[in-house]
Backbone bond lengths (Angstrom), bond angles and torsions (degrees), N, CA, C in turn:
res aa  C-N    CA-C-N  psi(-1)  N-CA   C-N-CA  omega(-1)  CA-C   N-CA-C  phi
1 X - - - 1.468 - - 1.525 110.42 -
2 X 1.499 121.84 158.94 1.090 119.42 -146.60 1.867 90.25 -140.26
3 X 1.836 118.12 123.26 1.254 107.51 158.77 1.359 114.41 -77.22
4 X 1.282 140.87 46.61 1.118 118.97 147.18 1.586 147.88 -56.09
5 X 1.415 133.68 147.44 1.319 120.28 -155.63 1.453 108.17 -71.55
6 X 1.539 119.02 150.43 1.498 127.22 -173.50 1.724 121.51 -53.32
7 X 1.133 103.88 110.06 1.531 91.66 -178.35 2.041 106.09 -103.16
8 X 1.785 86.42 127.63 1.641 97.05 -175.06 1.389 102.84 -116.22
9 X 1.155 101.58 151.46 1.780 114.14 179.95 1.267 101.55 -106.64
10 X 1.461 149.37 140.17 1.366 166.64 99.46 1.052 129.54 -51.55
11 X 1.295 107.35 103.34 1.649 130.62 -164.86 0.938 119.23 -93.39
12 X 1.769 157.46 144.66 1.139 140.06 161.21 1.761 99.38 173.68
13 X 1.326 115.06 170.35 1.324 113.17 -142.98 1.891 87.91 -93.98
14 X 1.552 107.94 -25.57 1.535 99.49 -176.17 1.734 86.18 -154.78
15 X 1.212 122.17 -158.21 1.290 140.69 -163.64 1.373 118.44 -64.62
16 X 1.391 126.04 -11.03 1.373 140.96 -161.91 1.613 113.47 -69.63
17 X 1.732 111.14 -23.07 1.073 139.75 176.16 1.464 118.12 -62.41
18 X 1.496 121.38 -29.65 1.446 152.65 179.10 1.474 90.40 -54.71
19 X 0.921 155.05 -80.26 1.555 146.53 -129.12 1.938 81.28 -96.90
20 X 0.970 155.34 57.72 1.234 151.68 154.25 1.486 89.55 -141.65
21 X 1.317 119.27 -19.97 1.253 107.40 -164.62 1.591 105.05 -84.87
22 X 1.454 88.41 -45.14 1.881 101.84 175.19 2.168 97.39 -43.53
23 X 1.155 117.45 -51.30 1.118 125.46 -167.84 1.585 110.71 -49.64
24 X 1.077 92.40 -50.41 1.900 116.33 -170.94 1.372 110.86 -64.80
25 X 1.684 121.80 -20.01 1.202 140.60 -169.87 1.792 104.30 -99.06
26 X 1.222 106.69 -26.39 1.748 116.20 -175.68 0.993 98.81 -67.22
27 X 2.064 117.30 -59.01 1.103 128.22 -135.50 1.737 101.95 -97.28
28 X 0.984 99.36 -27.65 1.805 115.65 177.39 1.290 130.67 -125.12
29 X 1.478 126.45 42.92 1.322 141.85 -165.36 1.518 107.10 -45.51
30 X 1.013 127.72 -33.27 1.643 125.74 -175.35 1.671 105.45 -85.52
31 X 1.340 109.53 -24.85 1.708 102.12 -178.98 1.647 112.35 -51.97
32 X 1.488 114.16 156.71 1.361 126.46 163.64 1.593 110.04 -95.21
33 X 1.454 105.07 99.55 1.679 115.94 178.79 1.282 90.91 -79.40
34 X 1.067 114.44 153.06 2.263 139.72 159.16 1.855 102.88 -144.86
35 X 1.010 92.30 132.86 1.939 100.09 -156.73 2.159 84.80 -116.18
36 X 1.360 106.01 133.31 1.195 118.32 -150.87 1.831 80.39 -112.88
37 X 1.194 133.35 153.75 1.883 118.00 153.31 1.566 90.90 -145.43
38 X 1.417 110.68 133.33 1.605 116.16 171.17 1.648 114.51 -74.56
39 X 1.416 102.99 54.68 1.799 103.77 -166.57 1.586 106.71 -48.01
40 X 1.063 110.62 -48.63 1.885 125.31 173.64 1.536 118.51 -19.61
41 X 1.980 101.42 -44.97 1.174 136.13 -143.48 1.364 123.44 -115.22
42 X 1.494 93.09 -2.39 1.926 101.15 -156.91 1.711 90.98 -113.74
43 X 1.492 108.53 144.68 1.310 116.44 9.34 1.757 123.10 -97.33
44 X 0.947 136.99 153.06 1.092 125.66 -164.54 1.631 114.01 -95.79
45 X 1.099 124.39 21.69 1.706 127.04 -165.11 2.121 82.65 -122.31
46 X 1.118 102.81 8.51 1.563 97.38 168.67 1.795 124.46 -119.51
47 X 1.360 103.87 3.72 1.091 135.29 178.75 1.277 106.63 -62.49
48 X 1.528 136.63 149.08 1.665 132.81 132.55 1.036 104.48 -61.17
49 X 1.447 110.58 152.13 1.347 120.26 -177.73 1.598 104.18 -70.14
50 X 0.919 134.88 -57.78 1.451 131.73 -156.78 1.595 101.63 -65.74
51 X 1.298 130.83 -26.46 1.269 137.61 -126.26 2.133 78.23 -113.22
52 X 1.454 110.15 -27.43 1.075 112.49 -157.29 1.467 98.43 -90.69
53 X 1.429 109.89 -31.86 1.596 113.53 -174.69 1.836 106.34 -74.94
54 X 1.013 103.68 -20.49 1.516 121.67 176.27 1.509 97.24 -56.95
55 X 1.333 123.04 -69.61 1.260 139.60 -137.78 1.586 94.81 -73.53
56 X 1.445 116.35 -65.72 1.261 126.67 -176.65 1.536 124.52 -40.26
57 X 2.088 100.74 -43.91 1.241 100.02 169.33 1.568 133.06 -68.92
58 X 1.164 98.57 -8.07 1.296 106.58 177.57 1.593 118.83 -96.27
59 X 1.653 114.65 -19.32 1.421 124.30 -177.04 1.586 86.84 -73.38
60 X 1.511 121.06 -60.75 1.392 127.20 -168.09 1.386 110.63 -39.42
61 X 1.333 120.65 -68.75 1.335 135.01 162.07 1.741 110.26 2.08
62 X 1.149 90.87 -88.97 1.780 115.87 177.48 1.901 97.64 -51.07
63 X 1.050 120.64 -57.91 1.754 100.60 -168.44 0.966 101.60 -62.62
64 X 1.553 131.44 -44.14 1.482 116.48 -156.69 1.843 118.01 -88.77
65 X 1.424 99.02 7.44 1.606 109.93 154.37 1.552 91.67 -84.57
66 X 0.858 132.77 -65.60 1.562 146.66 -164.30 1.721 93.83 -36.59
67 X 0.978 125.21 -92.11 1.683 160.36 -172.44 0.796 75.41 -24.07
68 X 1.612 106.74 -107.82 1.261 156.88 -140.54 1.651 118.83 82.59
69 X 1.319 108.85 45.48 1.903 105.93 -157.98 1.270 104.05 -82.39
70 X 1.791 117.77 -177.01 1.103 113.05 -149.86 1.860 82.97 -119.05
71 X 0.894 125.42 39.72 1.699 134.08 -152.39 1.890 116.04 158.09
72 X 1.066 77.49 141.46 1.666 85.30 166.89 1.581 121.15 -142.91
73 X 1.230 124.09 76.64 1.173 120.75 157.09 1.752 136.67 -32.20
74 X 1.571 132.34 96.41 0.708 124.57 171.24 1.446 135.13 -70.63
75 X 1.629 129.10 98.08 1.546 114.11 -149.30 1.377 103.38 -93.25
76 X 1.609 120.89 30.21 1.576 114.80 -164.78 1.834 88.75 -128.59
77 X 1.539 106.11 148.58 1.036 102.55 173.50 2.020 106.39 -92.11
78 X 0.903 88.45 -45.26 1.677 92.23 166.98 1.200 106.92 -11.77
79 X 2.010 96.44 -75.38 1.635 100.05 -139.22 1.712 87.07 -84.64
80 X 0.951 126.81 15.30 1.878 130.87 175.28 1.028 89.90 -82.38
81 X 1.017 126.67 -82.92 1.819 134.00 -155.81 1.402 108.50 -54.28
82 X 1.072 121.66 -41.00 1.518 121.85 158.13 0.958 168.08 -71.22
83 X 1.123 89.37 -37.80 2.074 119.31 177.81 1.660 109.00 -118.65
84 X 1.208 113.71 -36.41 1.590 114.26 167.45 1.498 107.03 -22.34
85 X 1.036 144.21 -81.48 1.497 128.42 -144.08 1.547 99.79 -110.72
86 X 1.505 112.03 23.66 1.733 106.25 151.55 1.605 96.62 -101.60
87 X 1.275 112.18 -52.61 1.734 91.76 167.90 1.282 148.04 -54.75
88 X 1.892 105.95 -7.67 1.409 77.78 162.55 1.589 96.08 -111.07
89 X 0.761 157.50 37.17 1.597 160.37 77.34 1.680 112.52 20.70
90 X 1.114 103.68 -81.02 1.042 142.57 -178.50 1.848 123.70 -52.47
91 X 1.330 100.06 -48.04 1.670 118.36 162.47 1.170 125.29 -134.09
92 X 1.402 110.59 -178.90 2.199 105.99 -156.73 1.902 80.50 -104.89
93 X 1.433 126.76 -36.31 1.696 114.23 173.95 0.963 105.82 -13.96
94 X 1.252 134.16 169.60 1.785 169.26 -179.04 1.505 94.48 -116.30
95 X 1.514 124.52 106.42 1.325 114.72 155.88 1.745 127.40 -106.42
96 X 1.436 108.57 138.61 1.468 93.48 175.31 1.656 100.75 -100.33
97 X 1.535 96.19 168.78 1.771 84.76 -162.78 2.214 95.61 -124.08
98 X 0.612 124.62 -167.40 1.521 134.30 157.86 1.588 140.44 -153.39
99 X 1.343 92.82 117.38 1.362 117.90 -166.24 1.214 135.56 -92.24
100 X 1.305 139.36 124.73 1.815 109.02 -175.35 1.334 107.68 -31.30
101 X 1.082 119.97 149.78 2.205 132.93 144.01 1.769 100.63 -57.22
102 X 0.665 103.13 76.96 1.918 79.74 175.74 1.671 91.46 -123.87
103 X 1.036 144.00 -0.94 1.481 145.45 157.54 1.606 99.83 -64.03
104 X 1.075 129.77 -78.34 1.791 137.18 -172.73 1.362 104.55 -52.17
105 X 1.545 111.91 -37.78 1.319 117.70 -178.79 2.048 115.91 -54.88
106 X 1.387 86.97 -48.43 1.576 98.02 -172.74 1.577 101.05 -80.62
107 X 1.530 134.20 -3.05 1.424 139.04 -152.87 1.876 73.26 -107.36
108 X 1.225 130.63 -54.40 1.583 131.72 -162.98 1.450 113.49 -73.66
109 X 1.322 121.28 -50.13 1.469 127.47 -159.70 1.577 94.98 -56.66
110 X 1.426 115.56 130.74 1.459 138.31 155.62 1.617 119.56 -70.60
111 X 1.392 107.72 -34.54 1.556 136.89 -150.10 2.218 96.21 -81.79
112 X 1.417 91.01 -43.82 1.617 111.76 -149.64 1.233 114.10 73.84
113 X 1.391 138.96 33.83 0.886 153.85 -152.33 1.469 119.15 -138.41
114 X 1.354 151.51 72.69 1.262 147.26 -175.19 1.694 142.29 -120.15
115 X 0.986 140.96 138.53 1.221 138.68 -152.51 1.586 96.45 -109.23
116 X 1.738 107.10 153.39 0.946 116.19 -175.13 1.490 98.56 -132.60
117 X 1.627 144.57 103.15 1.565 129.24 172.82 1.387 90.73 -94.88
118 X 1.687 113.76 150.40 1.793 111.07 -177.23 1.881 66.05 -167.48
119 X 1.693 85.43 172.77 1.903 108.37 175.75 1.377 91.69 -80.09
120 X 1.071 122.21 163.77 1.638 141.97 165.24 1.142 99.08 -50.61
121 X 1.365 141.65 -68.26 1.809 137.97 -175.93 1.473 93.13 -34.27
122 X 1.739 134.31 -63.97 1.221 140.41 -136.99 1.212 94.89 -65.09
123 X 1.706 118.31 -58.37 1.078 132.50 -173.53 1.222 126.44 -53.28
124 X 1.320 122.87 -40.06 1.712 120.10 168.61 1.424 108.52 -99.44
125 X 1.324 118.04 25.83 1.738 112.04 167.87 1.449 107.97 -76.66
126 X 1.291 133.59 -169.72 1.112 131.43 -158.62 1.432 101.97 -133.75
127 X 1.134 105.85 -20.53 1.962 129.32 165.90 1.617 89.68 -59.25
128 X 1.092 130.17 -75.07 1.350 129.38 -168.15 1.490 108.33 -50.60
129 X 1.256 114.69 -67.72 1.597 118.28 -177.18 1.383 111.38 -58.71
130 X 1.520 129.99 6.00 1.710 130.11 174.32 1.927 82.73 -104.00
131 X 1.251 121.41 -59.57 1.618 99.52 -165.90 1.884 111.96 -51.77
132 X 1.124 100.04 -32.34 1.617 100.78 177.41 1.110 112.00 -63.28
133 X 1.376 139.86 -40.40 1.437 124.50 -156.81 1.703 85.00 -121.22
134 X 0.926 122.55 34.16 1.741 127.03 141.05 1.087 117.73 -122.05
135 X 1.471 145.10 -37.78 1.087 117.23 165.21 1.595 127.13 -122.53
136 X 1.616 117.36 3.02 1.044 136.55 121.73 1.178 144.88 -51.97
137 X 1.417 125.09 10.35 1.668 123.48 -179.96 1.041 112.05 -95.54
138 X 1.419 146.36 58.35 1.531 166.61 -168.52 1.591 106.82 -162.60
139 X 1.471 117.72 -17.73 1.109 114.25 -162.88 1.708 114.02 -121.44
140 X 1.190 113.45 168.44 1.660 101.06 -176.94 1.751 93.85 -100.97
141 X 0.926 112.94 157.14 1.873 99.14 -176.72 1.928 93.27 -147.28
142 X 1.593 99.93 131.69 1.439 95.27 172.06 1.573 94.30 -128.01
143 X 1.694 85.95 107.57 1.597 124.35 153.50 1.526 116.75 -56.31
144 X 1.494 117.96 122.38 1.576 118.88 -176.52 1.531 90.21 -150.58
145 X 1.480 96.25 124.63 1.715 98.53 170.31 1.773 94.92 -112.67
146 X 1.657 104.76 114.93 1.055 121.85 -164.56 1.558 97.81 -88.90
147 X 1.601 117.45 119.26 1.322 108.71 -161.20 1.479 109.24 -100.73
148 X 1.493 110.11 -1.44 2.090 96.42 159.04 1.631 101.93 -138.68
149 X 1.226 110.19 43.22 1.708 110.71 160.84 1.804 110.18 -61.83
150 X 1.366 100.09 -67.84 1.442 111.19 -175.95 1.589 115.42 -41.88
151 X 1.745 119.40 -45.45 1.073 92.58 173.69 1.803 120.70 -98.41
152 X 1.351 106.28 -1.95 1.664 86.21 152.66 1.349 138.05 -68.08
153 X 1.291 111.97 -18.04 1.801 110.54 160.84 1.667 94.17 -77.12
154 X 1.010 150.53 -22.75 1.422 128.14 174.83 1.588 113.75 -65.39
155 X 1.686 105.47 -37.53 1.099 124.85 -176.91 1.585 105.24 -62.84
156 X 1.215 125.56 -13.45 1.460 119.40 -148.31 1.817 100.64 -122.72
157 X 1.523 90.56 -20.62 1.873 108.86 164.14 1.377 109.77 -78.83
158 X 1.238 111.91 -36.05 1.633 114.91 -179.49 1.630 103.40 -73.01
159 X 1.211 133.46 1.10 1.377 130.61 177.26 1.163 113.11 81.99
160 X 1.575 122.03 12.60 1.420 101.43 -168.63 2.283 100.84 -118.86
161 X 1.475 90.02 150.99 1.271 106.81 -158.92 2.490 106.57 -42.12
162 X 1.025 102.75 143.29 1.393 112.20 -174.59 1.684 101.86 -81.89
163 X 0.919 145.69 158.73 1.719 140.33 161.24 1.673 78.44 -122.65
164 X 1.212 87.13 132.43 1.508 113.55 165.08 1.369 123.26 -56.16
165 X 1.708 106.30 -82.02 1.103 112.71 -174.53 2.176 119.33 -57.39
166 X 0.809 74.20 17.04 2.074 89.84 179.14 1.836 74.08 -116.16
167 X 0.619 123.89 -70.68 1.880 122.15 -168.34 1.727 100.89 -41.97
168 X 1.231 118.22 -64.88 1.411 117.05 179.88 1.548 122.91 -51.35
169 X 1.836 104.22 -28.81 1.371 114.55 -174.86 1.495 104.90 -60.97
170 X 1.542 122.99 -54.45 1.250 129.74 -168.14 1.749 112.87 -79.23
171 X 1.225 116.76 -15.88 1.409 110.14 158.03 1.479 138.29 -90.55
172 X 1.558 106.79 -20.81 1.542 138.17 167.27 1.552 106.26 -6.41
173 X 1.278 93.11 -68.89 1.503 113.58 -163.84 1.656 128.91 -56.75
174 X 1.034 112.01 -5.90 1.796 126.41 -176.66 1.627 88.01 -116.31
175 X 0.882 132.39 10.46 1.716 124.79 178.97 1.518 111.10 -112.89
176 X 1.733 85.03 70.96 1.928 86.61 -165.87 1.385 102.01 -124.59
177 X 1.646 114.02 173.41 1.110 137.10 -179.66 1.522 115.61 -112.03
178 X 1.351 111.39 129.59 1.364 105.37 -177.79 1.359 88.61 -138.22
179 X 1.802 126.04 150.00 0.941 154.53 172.67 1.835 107.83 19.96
180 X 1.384 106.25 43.90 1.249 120.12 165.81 1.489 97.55 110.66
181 X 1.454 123.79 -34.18 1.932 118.06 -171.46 1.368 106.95 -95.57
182 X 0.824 90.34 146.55 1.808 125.32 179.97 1.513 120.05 -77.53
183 X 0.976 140.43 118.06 1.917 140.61 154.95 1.217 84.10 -17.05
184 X 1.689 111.34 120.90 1.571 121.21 146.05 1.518 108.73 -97.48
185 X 1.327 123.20 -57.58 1.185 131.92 174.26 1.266 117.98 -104.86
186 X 1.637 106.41 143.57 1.589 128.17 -161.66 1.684 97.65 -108.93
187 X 1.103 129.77 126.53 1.789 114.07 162.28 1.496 104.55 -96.19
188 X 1.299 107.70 137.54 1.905 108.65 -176.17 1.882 84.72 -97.77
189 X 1.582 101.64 110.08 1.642 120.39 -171.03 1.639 118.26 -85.46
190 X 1.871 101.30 8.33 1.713 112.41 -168.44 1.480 92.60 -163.19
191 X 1.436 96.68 137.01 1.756 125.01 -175.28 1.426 92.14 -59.89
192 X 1.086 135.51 -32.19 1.744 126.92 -176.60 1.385 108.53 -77.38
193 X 1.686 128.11 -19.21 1.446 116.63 -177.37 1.504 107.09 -78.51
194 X 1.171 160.41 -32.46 0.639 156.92 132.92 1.587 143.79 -2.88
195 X 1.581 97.67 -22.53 1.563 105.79 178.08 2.012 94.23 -116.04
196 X 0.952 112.84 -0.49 1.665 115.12 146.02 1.618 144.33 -77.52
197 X 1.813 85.80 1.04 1.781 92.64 -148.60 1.686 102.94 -61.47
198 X 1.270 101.91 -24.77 1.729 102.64 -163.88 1.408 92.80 -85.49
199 X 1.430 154.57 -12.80 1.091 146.90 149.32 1.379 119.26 -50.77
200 X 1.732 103.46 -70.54 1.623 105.79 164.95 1.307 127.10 -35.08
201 X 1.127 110.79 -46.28 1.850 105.65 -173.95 1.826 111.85 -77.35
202 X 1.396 107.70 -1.22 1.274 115.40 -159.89 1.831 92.80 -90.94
203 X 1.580 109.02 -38.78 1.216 124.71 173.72 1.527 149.24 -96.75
204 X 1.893 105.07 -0.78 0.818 142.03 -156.76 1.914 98.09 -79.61
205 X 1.076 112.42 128.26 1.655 103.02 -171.85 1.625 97.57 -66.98
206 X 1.233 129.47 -45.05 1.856 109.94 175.11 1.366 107.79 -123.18
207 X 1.392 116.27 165.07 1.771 114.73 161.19 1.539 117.03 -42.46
208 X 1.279 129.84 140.13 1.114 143.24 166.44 1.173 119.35 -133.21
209 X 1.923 120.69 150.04 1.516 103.85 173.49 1.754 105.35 -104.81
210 X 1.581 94.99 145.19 2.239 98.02 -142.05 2.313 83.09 -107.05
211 X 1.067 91.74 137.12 1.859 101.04 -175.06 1.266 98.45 -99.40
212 X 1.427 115.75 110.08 1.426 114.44 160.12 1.127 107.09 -114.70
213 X 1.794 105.84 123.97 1.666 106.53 -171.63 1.531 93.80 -71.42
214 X 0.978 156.73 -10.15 1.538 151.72 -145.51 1.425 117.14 -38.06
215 X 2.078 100.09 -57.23 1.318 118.03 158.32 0.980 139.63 -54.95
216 X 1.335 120.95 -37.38 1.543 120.80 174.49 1.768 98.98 -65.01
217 X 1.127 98.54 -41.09 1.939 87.82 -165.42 1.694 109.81 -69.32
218 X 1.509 100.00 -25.93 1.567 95.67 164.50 1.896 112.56 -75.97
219 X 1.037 152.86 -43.50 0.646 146.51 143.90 2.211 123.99 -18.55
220 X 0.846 106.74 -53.61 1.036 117.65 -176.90 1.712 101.39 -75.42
221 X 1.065 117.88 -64.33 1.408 110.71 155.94 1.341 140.77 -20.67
222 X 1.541 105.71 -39.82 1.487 111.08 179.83 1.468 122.40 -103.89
223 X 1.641 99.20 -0.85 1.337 104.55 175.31 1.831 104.04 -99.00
224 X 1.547 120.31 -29.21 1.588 111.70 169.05 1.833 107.84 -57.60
225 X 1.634 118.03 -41.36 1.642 121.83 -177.13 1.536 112.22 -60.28
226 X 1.595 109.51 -28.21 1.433 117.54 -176.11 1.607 109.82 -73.64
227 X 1.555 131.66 -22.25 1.051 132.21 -149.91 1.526 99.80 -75.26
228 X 1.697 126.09 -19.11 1.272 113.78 -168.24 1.766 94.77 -174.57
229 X 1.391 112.29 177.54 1.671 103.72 -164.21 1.586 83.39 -103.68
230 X 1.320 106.82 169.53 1.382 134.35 -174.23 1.149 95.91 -80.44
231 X 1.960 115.65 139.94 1.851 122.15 165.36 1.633 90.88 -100.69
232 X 1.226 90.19 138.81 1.589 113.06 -174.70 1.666 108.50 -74.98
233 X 1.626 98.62 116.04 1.756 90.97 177.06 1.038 115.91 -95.36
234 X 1.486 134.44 -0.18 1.190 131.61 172.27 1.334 97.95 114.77
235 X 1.567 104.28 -173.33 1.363 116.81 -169.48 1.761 104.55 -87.01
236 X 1.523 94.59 156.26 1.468 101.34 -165.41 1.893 89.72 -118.23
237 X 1.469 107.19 159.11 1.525 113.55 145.93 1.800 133.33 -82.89
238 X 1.764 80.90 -29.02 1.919 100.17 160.16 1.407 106.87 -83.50
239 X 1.278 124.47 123.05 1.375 148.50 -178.82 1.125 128.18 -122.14
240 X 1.354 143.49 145.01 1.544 135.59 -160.30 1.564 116.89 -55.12
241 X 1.647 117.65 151.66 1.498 133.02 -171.48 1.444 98.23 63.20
242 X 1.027 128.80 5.88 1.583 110.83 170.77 1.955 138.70 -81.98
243 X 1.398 111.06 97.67 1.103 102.91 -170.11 1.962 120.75 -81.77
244 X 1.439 100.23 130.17 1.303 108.51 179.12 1.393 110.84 -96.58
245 X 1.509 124.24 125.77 1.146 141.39 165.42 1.665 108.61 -86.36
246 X 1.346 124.17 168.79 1.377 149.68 170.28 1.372 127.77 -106.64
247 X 1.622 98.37 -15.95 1.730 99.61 174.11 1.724 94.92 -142.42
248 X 1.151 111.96 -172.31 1.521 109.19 -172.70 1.924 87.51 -109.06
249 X 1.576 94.39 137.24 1.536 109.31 -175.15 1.722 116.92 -75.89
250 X 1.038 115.50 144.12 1.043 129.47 -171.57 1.788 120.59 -26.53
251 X 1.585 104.21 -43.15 1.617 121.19 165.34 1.358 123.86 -69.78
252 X 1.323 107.60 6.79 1.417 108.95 -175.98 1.759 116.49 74.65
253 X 1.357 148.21 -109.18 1.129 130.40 -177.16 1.721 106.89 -109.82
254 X 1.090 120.32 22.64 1.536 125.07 169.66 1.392 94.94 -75.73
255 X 1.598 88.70 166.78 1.776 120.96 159.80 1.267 117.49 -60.68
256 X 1.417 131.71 106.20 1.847 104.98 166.41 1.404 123.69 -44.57
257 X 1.340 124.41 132.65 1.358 106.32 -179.57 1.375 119.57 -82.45
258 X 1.552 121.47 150.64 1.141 152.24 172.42 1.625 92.02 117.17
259 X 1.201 156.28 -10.17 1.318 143.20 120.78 1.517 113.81 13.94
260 X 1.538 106.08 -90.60 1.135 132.89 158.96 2.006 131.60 13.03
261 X 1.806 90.43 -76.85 1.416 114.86 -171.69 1.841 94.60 -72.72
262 X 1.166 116.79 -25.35 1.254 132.25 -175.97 1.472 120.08 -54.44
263 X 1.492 101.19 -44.20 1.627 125.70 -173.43 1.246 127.69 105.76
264 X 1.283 90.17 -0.08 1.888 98.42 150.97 1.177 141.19 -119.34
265 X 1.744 109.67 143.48 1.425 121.25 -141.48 1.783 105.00 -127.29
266 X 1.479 118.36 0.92 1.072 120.55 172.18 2.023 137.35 -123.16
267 X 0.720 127.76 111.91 1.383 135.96 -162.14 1.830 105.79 -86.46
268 X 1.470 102.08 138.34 1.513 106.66 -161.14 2.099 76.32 -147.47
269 X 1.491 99.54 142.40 1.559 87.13 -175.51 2.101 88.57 -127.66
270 X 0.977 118.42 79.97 1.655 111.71 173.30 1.579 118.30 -72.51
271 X 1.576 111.13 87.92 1.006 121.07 173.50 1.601 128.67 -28.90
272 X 1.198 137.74 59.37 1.747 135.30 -170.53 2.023 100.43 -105.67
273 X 1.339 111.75 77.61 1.570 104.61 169.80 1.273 115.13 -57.42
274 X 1.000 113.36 -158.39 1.554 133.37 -151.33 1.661 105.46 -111.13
């Protein structure tokens, strides 16, 4: 067996995966992150479901010859709720998956009162509507599958300017009143809300306290890597901070930006079409 440093894969259909990544970097500074995005594939909350579990298993397939990591972080709630427990079915990896917070969520609210923002897929999955009425059934919960949140934080990685009031439109809806109480707590229900938060709160009609699972999944992460030391697979051509795309990015062989601020500095393009 080999102490070599932890190598984790970060999965997700586009950039939304980034703020778990920031997490993964707090909680495990010595790990070797490689950030995976299904560019080919995204967005993925427009997918059939079956058609989508298809796709993933087959993107997975290819990285984890590619990788070879000792973990796989899933930074999409989508492909969690869905494909999570055919993949690990499917391979001997350790996957962590991501889920709304709506457990901590209903553990915080003062109000009884709580908001849920998720993609439209998240929102009418049935994964979602079982965490609510288990550990949310005390609580009033306003569910909103915000249908262009996700790509305005893409929009907002790509450098280009946010309009607010389109920002307020798609969060509006969890900022409700029920039988006199107010949304105290917001759950951010997609790895991409999270790199909006300082927008959201800027536009948010009152203070709220906002759930980013980010931490828990880093956490959870470092306690499956802790269970035993890494067997050495040898040398790789994929090497740490390197993000692999599925289609070639819009700039041609550059970095997408906001990559970058992230801590990664290398571009890998694994051709997997559609």
């Amino acid at each position: 067996m080999s102490s070599r440093r932890a190598r984790i894969l970060v999965f997700d259909s586009g950039t939304g995966g980034l703020s778990v990544a920031h997490a993964l970097r707090a909680q495990l500074p010595d790990a070797d992150i490689i950030y995976a995005a299904d560019t080919a594939g995204f967005p993925y909350g427009k997918w059939a479901e079956v058609l989508l579990v298809r796709r993933i298993l087959r993107v997975m397939r290819d990285l984890l010859d590619l990788v070879r990591p000792d973990c796989v972080v899933i930074g999409c709630n989508t492909a969690s709720t869905l494909a999570l427990d055919v993949l690990r079915e499917e391979f001997r990896v350790p996957f962590v998956g991501t889920v709304p917070a709506i457990k901590p969520a209903a553990a915080q609210t003062k109000t009884g009162v709580i908001g849920v923002l998720a993609t439209p897929g998240t929102a009418r999955r049935e994964y979602t509507k079982t965490l609510i009425h288990t550990y949310a059934f005390h609580c009033r919960v306003m569910l909103h599958g915000a249908p262009r949140l996700a790509e305005i934080a893409e929009t907002k990685l790509a450098g280009a300017k946010i309009d607010r009031e389109e920002l307020l439109a798609e969060i509006k809806p969890v900022f409700r009143r029920k039988g006199g109480a107010r949304a105290d707590v917001v759950v951010l229900g997609c790895t991409h809300y999270p790199l909006l938060l300082e927008e959201m709160k800027e536009v948010a009609p009152w203070p709220v306290t906002w759930i980013d699972p980010a931490p828990a999944i880093a956490r959870r992460t470092a306690s499956i890597l802790n269970e035993g030391d890494k067997a050495d697979s040898g040398p790789l051509g994929i090497t740490r901070n390197t993000v692999i795309l599925t289609s070639q990015p819009p700039v041609g062989h550059q970095l997408p930006a906001g990559f970058a601020g992230a801590g990664f500095d290398k571009l890998h393009i694994a051709d997997i079409p559609l």
